[in-house]
N, C-alpha and C positions, 0 to 999 in steps of 0.2 A: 434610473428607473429599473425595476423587478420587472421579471416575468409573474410576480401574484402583480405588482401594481399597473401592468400593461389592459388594453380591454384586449382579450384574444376576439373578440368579435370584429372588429376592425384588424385583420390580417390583411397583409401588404403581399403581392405577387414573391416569391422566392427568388433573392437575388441572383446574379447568373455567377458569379462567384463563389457562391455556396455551396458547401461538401453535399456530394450526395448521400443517401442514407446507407450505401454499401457501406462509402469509405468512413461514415461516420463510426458504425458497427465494427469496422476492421481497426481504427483507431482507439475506440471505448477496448476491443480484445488483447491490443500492444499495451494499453494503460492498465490493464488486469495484471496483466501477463510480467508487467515488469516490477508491480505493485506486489503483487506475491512471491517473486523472488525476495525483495526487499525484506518481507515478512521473515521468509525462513532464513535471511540473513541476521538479524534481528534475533529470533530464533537461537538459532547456532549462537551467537555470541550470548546470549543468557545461557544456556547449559552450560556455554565452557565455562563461565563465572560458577555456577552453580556448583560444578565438580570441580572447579580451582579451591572454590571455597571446603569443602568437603576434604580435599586433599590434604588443604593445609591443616584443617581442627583433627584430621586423623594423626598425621605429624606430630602436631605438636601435643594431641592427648599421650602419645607414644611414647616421644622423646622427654616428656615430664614424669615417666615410671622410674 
């Protein structure tokens, strides 16, 4: 079952188990937080392709004169 196919009008008391919305907020900012490092890792590894690639068509337009 979805949260679209649930009825939210029949809501159930909040279990005692359940994060509270601090630590919810503080968990969604560690999930950012780790997700964008990721990116600029990502990142980095396509430039250095990009100027590997660069290096090498400089090279070898060079070394074919």
């Amino acid at each position: 079952m979805t949260v679209m196919d649930r009825d939210l009008s029949d809501s159930s008391p909040p279990r005692a188990d359940a994060p509270r919305a601090d630590e919810v907020r503080r968990q969604e900012a560690l999930r950012l937080k780790r997700l964008r490092g990721r990116n600029l890792a990502v990142l980095a590894a396509l430039l250095a392709l990009v100027v590997l690639f660069y290096a090498i068509t400089v090279v070898r337009m060079s070394a074919g004169h």
